[in-house]
N, C-alpha and C positions, 0 to 999 in steps of 0.2 A: 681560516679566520671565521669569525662569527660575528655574525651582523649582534648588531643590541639595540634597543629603544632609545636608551639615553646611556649616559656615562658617568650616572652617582655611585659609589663606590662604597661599601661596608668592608673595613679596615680592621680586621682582626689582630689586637696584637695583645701580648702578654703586659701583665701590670705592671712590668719590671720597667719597663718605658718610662712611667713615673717615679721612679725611685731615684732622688737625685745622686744615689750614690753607684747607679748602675748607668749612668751618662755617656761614660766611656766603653761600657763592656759594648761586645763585636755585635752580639744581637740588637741590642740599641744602636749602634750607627748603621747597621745593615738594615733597620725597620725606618729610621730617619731618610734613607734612602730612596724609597719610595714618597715617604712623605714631601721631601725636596720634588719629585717627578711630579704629584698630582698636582703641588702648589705651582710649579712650572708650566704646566701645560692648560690649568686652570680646570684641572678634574673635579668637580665636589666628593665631598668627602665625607664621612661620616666614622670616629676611631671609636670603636668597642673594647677598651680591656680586660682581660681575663685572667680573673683572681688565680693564681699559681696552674695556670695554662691546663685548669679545668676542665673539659668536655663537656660536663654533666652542667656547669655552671655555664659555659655559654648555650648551651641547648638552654637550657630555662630561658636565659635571658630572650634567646632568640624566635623563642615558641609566641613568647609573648609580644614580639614586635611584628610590623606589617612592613614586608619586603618590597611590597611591588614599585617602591619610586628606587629603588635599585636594580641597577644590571650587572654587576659587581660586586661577590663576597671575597676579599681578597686575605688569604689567612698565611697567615707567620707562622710557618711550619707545622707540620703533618704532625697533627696532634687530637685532630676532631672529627672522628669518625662517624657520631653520631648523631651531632651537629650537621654535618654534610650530607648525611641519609637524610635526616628531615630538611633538609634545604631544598634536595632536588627530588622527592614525593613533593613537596607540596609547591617549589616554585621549580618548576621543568627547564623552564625557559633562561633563569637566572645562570650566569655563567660562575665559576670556581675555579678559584687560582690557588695554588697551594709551590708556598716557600718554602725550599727545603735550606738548611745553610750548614749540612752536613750526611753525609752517609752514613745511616744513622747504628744502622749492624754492623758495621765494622769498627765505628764511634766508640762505640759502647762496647764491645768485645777489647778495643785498647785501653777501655780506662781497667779492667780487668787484668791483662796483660801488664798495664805499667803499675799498677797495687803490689802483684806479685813479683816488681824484678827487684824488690827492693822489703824482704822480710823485717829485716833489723827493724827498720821505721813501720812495719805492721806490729811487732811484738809490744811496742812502744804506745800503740792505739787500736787495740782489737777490736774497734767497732769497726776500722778497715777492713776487715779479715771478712767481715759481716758483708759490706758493702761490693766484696766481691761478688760474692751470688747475687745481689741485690743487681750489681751491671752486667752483668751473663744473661740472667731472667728479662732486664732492659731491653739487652740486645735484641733479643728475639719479638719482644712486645714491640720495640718499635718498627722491628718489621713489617710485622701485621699491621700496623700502623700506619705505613708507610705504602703498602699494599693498597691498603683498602682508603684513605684519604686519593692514592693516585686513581684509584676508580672511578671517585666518584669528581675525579676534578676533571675540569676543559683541556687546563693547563698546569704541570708542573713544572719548576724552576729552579733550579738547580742551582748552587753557586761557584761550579767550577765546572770546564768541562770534561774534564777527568769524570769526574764520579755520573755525570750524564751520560759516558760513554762507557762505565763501569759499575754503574750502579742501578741507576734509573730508569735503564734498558730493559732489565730485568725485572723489573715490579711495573711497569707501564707500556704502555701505548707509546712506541718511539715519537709518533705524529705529534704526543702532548708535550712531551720534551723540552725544553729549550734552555738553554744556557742565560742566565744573569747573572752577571759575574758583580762582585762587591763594588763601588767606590766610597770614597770619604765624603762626604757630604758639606754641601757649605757652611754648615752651622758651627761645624772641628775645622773646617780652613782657614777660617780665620782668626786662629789660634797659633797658627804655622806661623812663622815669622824667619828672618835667617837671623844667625846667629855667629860669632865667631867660636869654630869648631875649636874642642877640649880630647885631649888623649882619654876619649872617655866609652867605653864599653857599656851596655846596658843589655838586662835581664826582665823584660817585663814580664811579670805577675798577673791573673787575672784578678776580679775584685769580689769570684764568687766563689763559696769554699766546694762546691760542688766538683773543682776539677784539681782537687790534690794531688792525684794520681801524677797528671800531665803536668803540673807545677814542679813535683817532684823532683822527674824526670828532666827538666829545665834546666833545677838547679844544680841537682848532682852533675849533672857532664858541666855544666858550666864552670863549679868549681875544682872539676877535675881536671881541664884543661887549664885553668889559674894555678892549679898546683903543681901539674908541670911545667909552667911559665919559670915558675920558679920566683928569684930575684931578676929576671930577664926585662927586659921594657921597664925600667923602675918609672917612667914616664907616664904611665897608664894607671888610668882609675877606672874601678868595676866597680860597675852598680846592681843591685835587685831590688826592686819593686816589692811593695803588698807585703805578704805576712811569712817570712821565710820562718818564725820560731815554729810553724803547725806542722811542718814538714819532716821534724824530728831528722835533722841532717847536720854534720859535723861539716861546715863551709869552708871554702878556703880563705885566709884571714885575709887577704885582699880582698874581698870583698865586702863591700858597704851598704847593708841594708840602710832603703832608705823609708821605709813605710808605706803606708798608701801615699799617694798623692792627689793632690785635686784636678791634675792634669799630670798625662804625663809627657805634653808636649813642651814645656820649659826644661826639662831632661834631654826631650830626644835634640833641639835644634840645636845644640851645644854639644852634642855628643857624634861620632866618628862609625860608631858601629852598634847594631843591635843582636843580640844572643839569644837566636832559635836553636836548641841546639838538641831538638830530640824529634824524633821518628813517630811518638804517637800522633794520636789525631787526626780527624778528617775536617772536610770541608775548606773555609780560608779563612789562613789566620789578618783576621785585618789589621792586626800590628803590624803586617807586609808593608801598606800603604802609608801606615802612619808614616815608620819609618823613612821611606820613600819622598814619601813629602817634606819631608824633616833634613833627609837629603844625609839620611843616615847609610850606610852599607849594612844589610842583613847576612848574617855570620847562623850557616845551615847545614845539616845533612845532607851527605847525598842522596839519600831514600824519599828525603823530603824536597829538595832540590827538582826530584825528575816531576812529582805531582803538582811544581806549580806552572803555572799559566807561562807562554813564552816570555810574557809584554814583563815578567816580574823578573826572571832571571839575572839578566844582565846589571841588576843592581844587587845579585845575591854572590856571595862566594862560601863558595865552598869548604867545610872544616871536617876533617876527619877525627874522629872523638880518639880515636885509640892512636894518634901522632901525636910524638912529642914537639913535631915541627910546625904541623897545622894550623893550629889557632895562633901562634905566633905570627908566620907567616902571612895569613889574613889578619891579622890586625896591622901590621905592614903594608897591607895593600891597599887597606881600607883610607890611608893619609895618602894613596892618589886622588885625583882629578874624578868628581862627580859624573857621572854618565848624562849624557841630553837625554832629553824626551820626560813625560808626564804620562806614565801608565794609568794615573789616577783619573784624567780625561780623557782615553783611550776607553777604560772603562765605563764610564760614564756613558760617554757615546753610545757604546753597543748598550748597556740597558737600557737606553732611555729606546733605541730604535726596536727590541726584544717586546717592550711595554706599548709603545706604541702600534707595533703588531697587534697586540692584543685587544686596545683599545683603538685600535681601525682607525687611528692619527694618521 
């Protein structure tokens, strides 16, 4: 641990924070996350955002401000390297915390992978085809990235402990390490409500076009198991979220695009089961917990299954993409009896004790 002076905090987070239409994306509740901690614990605070997660544009800003009533830069993913060299030449003493909320070279190596398992829909929009190279070359910058932010920080934080025991390790100082695992934060809890549950299946969508790849990916096995459903469960309604015509995918006609939404928690507390149903991606998907709270069963891979957290398991089942019996059969299982327990406050707990470490509560 590390002693400090006082405990004002400079709050680095991206501009997207303000964008009322990115409220629900996973890095916006995982940034409100802390926010909920400082205002709990009565941290001061000070929020900086950064016009399209910049470097160059927070170095300016930062050059020009005077750090010393802070003991705390606390930054929203390994994105500022230069920022961070000038932070610790000229304040030594000041501490740096760096959020990761993904692994970012293997991140970025999938969205490349899942571009490619699916030509037809590249031929359809060759600037994909583009975009390949473009997340290949990512992958490796965020490396470096990811390298050299862990250097220069006290502490990195991780959001699962998979990838701190599989990623983290490797570009860092085990000592700086630490696991902070996601929760939903109170400001989306109170939005949860219960509900009387609908034979209703759901596919969330993210609300940012940056991860076509992994949406893709979503929807294809999604409606691929709808189409081997058949006429089966005629009882059953499937939903998708967000913008399924960008995806250039021939769906299965069960299912009911429903557009963006302004929540999509009046979906999930009516709804039986949520549809993760693809293997890319790192880090955690916080739709786990929405879900969760909503008191939905999340419908997953095995591959994706074994990297989540224990405390999340037991509300997930299992779907094999290539059974014709699988997704039937969990959505069968999914109309039993909810599981006990609140992973959501489970987690909670451990970050708040993770932060508290750090800030010597």
């Amino acid at each position: 641990m590390i002693a400090m002076k006082t405990n004002r905090v400079l709050h680095v987070v991206p501009d997207s924070v303000a964008n009322p239409t990115q409220f629900y994306l996973g890095s916006t509740k995982d940034i409100r996350g802390r926010t909920e901690y400082f205002q709990h614990r009565g941290i001061p605070f000070d929020e900086i955002q950064v016009e399209a997660r910049s470097d160059a544009r927070l170095l300016s800003a930062i050059s020009q401000m005077d750090l010393n009533s802070y003991s705390v830069v606390f930054y929203e993913t390994a994105l500022y390297p230069r920022t961070m060299s000038f932070v610790r030449r000229k304040y030594p003493d000041l501490v740096q915390v760096t959020r990761s909320i993904n692994a970012d070279f293997y991140h970025w190596l999938d969205y490349v992978k899942a571009n490619l398992r699916y030509p037809q829909a590249l031929l359809l929009s060759p600037k994909m085809v583009l975009n390949s190279f473009r997340w290949l070359f990512a992958a490796f910058e965020r490396l470096g990235l990811g390298y050299v932010c862990a250097r220069h920080s006290n502490y990195v934080l991780s959001i699962v402990e998979w990838e701190k025991e599989h990623y983290w390790k490797y570009l860092a100082d085990e000592k700086k390490v630490r696991n902070l695992p996601y929760f939903l934060p109170a400001i989306y809890q109170r939005e949860v409500e219960r509900s009387v549950k609908k034979m209703q299946c759901v596919c969330l969508l993210s609300s940012t076009v940056g991860t076509v790849p992994f949406q893709r990916d979503l929807v294809s096995n999604f409606s691929t198991v709808i189409k081997r459903l058949g006429n089966d469960l005629p009882d059953w309604l499937f939903y998708v979220t967000g913008d399924v015509a960008q995806l250039n995918l021939n769906v299965a006609d069960r299912i009911q695009p429903t557009g963006f939404l302004d929540s999509p928690f009046p979906l999930l507390i009516e709804s039986r089961a949520v549809a993760l149903l693809s293997n890319f991606g790192f880090g955690f998907k916080t739709k786990l917990i929405d879900a969760i709270q909503s008191e939905c069963y999340m419908l997953v891979p095995k591959k994706l299954y074994a990297r989540l957290p224990r405390e999340i398991q037991p509300y997930c089942i299992v779907v094999d993409i290539n059974s014709a019996d699988s997704f039937q059969q969990a959505l069968e299982q999914s109309r039993a009896g909810y599981p006990h327990g609140d992973p959501n406050d489970v987690f909670k707990e451990q970050a708040f004790r993770v932060l508290d470490e750090i800030f010597l509560i």
